[in-house]
C-alpha positions in Angstrom: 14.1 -8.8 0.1 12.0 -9.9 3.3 10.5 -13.1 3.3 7.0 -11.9 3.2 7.4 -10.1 -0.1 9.1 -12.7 -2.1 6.0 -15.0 -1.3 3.7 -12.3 -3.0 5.9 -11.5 -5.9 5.8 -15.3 -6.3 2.4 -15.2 -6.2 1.7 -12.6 -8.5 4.3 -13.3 -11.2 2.3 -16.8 -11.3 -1.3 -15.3 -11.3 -1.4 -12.3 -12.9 -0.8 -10.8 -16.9 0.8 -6.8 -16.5 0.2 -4.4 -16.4 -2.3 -4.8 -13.8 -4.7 -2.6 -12.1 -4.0 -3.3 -8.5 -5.8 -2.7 -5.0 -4.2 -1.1 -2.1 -4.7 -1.0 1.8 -3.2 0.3 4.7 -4.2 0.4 8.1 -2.5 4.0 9.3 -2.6 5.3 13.1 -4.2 9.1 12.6 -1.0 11.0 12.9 -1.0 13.0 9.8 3.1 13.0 9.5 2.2 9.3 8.6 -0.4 9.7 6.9 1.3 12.3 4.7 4.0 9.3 4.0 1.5 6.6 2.9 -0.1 9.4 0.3 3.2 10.0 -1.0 3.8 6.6 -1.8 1.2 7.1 -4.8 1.4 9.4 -8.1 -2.4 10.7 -7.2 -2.8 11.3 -3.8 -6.0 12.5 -4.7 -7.4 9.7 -5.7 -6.9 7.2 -2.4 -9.8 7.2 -0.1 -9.8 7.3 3.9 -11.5 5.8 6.7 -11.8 6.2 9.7 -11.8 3.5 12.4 -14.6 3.7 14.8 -12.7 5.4 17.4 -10.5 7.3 15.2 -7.5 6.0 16.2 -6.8 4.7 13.0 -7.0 5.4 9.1 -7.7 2.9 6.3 -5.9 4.2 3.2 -7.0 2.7 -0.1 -6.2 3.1 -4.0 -6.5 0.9 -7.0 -3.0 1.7 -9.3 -2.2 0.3 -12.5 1.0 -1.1 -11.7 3.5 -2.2 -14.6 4.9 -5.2 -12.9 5.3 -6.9 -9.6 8.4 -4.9 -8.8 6.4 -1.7 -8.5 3.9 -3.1 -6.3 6.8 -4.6 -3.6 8.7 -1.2 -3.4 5.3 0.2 -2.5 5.4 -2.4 0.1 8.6 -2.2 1.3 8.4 2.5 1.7 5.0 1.3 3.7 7.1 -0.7 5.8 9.0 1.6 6.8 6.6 4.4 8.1 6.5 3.1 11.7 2.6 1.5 13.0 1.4 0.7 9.2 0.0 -2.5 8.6 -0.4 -3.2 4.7 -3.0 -5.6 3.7 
């Protein structure tokens, strides 16, 4: 597990009671094959919301998700991570 991650399940497992309704962000560039992978990451695509940058060039992708315990939230993390150009937050 990457460094960055076991410093927010820390964090978490000390702060929070589960399950837990959890907030979301990515920063996505607007390419809709990656796009497409950060909405698959949740079980109600439907329900995220977009925004544009300024200039387009980007896509904020949000959703609150009731997450049963930290481990969901870090694999969430860790698919995100992989889609090439996203920035979680």
């Amino acid at each position: 597990m990457d460094e960055q991650f076991r410093k927010l399940r820390t964090t978490l497992l000390e702060q929070e009671e589960w399950p837990l309704l959890y907030f979301f962000k990515f920063i996505v560039p607007n390419d809709s094959e990656k796009i497409e992978k950060v909405k698959q990451l949740f079980p109600k695509p439907e329900d995220l919301s977009f925004r544009a940058s300024r200039d387009i060039r980007y896509i904020a992708i949000s959703s609150k998700e009731v997450m049963p315990d930290v481990d969901s939230i870090i694999k969430v993390y860790e698919k995100a991570a992989e889609i090439k150009g996203v920035i979680a937050l």
